[in-house]
C-alpha positions as CSV (number, residue, x, y, z in Angstrom):
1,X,-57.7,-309.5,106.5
2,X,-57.0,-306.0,104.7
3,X,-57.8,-303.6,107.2
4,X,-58.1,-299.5,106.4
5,X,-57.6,-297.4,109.5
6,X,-58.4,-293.6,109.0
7,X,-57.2,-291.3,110.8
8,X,-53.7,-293.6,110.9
9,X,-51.6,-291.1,112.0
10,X,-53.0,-289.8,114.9
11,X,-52.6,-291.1,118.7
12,X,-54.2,-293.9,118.7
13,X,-54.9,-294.6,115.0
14,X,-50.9,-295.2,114.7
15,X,-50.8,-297.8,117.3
16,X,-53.6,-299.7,115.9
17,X,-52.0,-299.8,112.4
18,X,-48.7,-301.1,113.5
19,X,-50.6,-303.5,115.7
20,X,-52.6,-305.2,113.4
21,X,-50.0,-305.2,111.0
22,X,-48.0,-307.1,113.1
23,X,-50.8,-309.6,113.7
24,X,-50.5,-310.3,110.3
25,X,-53.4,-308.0,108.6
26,X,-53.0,-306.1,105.1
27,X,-52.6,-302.2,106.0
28,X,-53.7,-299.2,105.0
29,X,-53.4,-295.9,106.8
30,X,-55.9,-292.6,106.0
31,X,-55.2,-289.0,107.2
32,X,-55.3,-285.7,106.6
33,X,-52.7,-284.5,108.8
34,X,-55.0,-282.2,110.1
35,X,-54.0,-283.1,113.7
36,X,-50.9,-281.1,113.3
37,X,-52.0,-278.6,111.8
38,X,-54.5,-278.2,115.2
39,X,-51.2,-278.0,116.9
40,X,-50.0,-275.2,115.0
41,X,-53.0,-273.5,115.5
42,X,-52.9,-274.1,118.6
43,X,-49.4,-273.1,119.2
44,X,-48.7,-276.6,121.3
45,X,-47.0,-279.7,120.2
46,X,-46.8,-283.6,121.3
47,X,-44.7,-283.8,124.4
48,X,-43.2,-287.4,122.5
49,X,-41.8,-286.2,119.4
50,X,-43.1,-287.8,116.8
51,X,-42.0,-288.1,113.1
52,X,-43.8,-287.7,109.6
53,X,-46.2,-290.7,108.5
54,X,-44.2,-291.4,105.5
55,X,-40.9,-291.5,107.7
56,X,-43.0,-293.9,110.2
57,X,-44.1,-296.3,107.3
58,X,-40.5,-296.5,106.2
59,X,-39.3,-297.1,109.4
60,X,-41.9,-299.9,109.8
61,X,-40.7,-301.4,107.0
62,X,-37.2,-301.2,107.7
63,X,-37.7,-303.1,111.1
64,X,-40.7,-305.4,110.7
65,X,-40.4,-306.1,107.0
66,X,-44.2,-305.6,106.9
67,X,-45.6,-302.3,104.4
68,X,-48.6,-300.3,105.9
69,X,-49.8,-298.5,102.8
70,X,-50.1,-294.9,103.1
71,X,-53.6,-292.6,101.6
72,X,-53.2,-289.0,101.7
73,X,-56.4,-287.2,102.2
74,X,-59.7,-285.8,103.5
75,X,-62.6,-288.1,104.9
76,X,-64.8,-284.6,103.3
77,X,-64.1,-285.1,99.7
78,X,-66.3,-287.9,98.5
79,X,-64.3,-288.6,95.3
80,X,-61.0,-289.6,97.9
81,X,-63.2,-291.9,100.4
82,X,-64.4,-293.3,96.9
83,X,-61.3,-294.3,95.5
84,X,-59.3,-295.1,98.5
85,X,-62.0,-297.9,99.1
86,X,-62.1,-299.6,95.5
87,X,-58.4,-299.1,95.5
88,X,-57.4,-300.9,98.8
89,X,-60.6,-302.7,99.2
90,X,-60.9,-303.4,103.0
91,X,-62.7,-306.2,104.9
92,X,-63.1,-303.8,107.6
93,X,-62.3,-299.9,107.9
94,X,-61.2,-298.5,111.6
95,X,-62.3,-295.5,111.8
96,X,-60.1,-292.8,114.0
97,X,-60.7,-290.1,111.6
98,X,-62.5,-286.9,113.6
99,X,-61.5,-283.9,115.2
100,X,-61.8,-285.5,118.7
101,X,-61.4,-282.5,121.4
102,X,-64.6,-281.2,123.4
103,X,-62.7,-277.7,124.3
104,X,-61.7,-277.6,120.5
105,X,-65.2,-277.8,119.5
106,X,-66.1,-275.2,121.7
107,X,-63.8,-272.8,121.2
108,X,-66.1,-270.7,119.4
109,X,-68.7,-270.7,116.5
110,X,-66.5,-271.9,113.5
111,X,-64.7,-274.3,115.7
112,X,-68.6,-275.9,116.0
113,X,-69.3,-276.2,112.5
114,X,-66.2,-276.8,112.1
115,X,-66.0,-279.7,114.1
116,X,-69.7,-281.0,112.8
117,X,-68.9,-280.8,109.5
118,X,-65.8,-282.9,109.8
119,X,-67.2,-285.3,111.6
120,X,-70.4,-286.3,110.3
121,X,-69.7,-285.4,106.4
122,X,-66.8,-287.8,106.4
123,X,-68.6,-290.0,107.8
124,X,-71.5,-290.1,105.8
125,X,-68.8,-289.8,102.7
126,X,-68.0,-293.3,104.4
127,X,-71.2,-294.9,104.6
128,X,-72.1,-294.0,101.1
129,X,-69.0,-295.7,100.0
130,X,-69.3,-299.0,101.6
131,X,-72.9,-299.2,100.5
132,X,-71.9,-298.3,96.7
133,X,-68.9,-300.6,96.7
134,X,-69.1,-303.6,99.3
135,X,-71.9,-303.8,101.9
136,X,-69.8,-306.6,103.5
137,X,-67.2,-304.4,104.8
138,X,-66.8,-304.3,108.2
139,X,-67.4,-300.6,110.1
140,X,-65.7,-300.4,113.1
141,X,-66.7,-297.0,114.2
142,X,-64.9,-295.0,117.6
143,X,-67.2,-293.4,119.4
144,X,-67.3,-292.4,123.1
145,X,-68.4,-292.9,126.6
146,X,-69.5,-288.9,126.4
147,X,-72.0,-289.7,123.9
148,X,-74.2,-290.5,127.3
149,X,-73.6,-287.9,129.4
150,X,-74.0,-288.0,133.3
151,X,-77.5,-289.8,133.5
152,X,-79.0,-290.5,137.3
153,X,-79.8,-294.2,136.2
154,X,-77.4,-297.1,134.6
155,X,-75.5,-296.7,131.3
156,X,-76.2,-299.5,129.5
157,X,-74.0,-300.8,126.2
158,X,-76.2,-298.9,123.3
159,X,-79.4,-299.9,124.0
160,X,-82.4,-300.0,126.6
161,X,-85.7,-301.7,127.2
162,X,-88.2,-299.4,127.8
163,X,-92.0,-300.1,128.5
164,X,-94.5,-297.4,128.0
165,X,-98.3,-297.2,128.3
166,X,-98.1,-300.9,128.9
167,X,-96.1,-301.5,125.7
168,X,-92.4,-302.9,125.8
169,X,-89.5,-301.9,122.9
170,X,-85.7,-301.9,123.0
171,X,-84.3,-298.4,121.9
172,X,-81.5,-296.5,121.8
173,X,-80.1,-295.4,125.1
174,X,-81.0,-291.6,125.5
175,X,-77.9,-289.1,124.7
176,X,-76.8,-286.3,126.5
177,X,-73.5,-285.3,125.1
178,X,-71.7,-282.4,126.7
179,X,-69.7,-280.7,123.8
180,X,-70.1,-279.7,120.1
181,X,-67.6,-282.8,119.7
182,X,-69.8,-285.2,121.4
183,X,-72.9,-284.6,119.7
184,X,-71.0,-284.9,116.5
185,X,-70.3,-288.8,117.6
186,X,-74.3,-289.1,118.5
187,X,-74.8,-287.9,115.0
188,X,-72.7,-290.4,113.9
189,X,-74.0,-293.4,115.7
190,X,-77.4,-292.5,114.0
191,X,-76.3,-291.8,110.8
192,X,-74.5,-295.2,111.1
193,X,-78.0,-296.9,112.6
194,X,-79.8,-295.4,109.9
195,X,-76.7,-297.1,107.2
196,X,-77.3,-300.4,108.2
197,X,-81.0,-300.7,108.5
198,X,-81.4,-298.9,105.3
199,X,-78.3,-300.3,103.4
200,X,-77.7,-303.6,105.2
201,X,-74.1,-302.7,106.2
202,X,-72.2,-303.9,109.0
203,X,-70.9,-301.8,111.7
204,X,-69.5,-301.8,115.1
205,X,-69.6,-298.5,117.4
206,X,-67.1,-298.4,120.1
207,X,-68.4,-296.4,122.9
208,X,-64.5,-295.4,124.0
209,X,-63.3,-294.0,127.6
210,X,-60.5,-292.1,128.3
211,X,-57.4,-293.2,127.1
212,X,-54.2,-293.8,129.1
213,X,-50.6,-294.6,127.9
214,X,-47.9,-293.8,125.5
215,X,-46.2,-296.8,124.3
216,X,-47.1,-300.4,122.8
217,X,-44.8,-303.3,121.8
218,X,-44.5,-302.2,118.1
219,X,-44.2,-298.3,118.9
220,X,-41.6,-299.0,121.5
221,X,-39.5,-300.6,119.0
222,X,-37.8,-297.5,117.5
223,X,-38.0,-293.8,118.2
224,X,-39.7,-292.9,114.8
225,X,-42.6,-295.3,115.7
226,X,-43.9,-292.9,118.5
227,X,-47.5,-292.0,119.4
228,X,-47.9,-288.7,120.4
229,X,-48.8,-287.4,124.0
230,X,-51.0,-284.6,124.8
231,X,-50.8,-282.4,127.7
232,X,-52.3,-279.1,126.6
233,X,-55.7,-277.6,128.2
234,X,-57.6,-277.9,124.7
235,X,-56.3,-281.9,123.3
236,X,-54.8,-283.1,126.6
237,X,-55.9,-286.2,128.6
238,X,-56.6,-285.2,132.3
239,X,-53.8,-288.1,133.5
240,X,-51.6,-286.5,131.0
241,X,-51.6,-283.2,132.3
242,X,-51.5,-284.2,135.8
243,X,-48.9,-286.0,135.2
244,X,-46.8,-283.3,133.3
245,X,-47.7,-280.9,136.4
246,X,-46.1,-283.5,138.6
247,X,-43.2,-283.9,137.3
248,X,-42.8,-279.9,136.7
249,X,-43.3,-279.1,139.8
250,X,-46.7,-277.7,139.5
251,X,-50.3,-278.4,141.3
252,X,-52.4,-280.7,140.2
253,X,-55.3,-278.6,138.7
254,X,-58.7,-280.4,139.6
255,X,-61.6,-278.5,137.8
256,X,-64.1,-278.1,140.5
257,X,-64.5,-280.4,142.8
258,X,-63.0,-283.4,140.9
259,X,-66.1,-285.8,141.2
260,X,-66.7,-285.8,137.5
261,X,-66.7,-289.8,136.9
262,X,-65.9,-291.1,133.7
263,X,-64.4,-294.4,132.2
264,X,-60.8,-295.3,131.1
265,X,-58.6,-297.6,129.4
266,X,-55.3,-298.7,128.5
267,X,-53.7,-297.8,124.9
268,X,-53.2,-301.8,124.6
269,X,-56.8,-302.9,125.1
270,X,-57.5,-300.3,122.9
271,X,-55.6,-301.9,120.6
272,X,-57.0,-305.4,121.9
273,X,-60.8,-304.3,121.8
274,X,-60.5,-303.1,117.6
275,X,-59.1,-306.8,116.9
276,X,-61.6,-308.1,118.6
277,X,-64.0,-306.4,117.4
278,X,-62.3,-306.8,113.8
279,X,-62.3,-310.3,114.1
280,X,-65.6,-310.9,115.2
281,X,-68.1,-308.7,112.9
282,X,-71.1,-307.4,113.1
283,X,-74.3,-309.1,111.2
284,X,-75.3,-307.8,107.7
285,X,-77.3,-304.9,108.8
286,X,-76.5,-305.3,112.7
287,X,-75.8,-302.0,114.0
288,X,-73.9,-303.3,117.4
289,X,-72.5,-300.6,120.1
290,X,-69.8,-302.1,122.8
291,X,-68.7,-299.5,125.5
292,X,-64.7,-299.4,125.6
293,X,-63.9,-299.0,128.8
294,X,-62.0,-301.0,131.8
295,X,-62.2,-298.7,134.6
296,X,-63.9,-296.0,136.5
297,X,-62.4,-292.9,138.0
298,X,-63.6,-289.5,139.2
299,X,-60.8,-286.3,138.2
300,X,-60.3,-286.4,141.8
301,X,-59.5,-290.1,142.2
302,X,-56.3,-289.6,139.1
303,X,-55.1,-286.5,140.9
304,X,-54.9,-288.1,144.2
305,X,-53.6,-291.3,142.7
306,X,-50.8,-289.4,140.8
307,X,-50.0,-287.5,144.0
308,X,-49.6,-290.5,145.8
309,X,-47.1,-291.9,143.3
310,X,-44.8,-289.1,142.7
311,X,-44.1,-288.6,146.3
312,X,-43.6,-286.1,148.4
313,X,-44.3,-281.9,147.6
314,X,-47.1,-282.8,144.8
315,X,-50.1,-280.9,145.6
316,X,-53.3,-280.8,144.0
317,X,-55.5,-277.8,143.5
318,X,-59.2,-277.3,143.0
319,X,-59.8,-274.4,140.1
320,X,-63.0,-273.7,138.6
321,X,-64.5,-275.6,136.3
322,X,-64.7,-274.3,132.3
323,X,-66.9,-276.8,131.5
324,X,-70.8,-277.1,132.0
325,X,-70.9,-280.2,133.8
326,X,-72.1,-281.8,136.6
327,X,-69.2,-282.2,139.2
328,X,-71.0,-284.6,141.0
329,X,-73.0,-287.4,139.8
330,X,-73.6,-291.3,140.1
331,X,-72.1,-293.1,137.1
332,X,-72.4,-297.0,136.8
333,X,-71.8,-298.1,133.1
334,X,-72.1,-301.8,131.4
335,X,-69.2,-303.1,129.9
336,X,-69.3,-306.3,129.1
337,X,-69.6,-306.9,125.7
338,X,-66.1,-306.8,124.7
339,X,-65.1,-309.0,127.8
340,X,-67.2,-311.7,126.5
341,X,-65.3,-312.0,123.2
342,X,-62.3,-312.2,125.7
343,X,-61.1,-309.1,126.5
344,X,-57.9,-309.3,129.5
345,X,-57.8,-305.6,131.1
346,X,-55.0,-304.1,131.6
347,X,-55.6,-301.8,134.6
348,X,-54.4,-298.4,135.8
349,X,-52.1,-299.6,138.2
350,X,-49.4,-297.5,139.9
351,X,-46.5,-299.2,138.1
352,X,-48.1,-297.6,134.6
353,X,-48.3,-294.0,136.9
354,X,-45.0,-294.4,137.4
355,X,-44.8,-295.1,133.2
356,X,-46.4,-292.0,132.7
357,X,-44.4,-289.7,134.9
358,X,-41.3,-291.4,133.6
359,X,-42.2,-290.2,129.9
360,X,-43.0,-286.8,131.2
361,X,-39.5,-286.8,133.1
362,X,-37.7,-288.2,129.9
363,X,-39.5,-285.4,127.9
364,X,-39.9,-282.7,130.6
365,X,-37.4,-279.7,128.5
366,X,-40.3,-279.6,126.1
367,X,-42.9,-279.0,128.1
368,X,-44.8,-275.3,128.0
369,X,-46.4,-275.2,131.3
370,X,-48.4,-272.4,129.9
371,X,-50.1,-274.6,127.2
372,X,-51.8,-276.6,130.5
373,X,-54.3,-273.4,131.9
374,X,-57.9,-274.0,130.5
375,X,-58.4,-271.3,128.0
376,X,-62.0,-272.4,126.6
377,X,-64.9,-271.4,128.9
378,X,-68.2,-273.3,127.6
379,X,-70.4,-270.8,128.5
380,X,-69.1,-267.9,126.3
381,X,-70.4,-267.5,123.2
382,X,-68.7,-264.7,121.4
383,X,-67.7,-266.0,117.7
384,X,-64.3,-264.8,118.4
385,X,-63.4,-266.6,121.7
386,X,-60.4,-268.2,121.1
387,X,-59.1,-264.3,121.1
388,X,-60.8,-263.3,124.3
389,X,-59.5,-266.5,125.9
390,X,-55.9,-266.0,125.4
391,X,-55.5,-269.4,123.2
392,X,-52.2,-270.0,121.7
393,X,-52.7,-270.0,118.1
394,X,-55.6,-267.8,116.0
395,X,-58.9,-268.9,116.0
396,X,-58.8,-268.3,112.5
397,X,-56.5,-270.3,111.3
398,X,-59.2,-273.2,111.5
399,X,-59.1,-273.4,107.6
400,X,-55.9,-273.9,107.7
401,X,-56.2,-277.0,109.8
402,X,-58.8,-278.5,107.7
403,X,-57.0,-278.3,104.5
């Protein structure tokens, strides 16, 4: 199949494009770069180096023999997602390609919009361009778990039967997102709805957990093939930065009282669950959503469990929480859809802890354990709070990251 996957330089979009290159799929790779340029606003970088996408692709080449065609550009400008479609023509388009952090998108009032306007413009740029070109290409969308919030009933995979007055309809499962960022994705998933009952398109949503893990077969081939790993307090992964505090020889910080419950994964059945989902499309005009997850685990569950693993002296400390969240709550999510087109878990053992904390010991010189402390309080307001929160970078230099 020719397969476009935007957003193909970023953390998991990488992985995925070397992956189903390897599985013998046509390439093509979509970004904007604007994921460094967050770092440099940020004033943070990957604790993996990683290399430029052009470097990458070369390397790819050099090992594999296999091209991964690289597109330059910006999901916002409607001429780019144009061309980039009728030039590559894709069976199915990955799509990666959104600002992705909740404490980004919170930072403050342009961060928002920001963040909004990035995600659901492209987007819609998107949709318009499969329905102008070729309604038979395949969407497969990334979504997340966060898109349902902390409800006090079942999660189910995208939908629910409801009956009403005596009257029985299936629906959309109710959102209650938690960020800026996360209603940005629930925008999507009805934009995309609205696509495919309007437009007769195909698309996939793939409700994703957390994700886990640095390295795959392909990226672990070569240095310059390297995913990148977050640890900061605004684009880190909680394991992540427990894992870097670990290994440097700080506590474990557990915001609140670490019973915030959420699903993970694996980075290799994230790569799994896209070719499945690739390879086994949606209907013209089925809008389908599968949650991506394996696993459940509250915050306190990963601290304790990376405690537990690096031995002796780690401690774990409960600070408050920046968030507006519930710390406590029942969570009990489907997740079967995927399994059933014959997904194999890979699960969060302690052997792929140890993984983890090996990186972070391999990589440990460049780590800034200031870059870790939560500097983005959800309940402040003010339109220049990355200032009064003592972020890294300037909150202004947001244009700069879009451009």
């Amino acid at each position: 199949m020719r397969i476009l996957v935007l957003g193909g330089d970023g953390y998991l979009g990488w992985p995925t494009a070397l992956y189903l290159s390897r599985r013998g799929h046509d390439v093509g790779v979509v970004d904007s770069f604007a994921r460094r340029q967050y770092d440099f606003e940020m004033g943070v970088d990957s604790l993996v180096p990683i290399v430029h996408l052009q470097q990458r692709v070369r390397r790819w080449k050099e090992l594999s023999g296999l091209t991964v065609e690289p597109f330059v550009g910006d999901l916002t400008d409607a001429a780019f997602v144009t061309g980039t479609l009728g030039t590559f023509r894709p069976d199915a388009v990955v799509h990666f390609a959104e600002q992705r952090s909740a404490p980004y998108s919170m930072i403050d009032r342009q961060h928002a919009v920001y963040t909004q306007v990035n995600n659901v413009v492209g987007t819609l740029n998107l949709l318009y361009a499969i329905a102008e070109q070729d309604r038979d290409v395949h969407l497969v969308k990334l979504g997340t778990m966060g898109e349902y919030g902390t409800p006090n009933i079942d999660i189910e995979e995208g939908y629910l039967e409801i009956t009403h007055r005596g009257r029985t309809d299936v629906l959309p499962y109710p959102k209650q997102p938690g960020s800026f960022y996360h209603l940005s994705k629930v925008h999507d998933s009805h934009n995309i709805m609205f696509a495919c009952r309007i437009w007769g398109i195909r698309a996939t949503d793939l409700n994703q957990g957390i994700v886990y893990g640095h390295e795959t077969e392909e990226t672990k081939l070569h240095p310059d093939l390297a995913t990148r790993f977050d640890y900061d307090g605004v684009f880190g992964t909680v394991l992540n930065r427990f894992c870097v505090q670990a290994v440097t020889g700080h506590p474990l910080t557990v915001y609140g009282s670490g019973g915030q419950t959420r699903g993970m994964l694996n980075i290799l059945d994230t790569l799994a669950c896209i070719e499945l989902a690739v390879e086994h499309p949606a209907e013209r005009g089925e809008f389908r959503v599968f949650n991506q997850f394996t696993e459940s685990f509250s915050v306190k569950q990963l601290a304790e469990q990376v405690a537990e693993v690096h031995g002796p002296g780690t401690t774990i400390e409960n600070v408050e929480d920046p968030r507006v969240e519930k710390e406590e709550h029942y969570y009990r999510a489907a997740h079967t859809k995927l399994l059933d087109l014959g997904l194999v878990p890979h699960l969060l053992t302690d052997d792929v802890v140890r993984s983890l904390l090996e990186v972070c010991e391999r990589h440990r010189d460049r780590v800034d354990p200031t870059a870790i402390r939560p500097t983005v309080e959800w309940r402040q307001t003010a339109s220049r709070l990355a200032t009064a929160s003592g972020l890294h970078g300037r909150g202004d230099e947001v244009g700069a990251a879009r451009s």
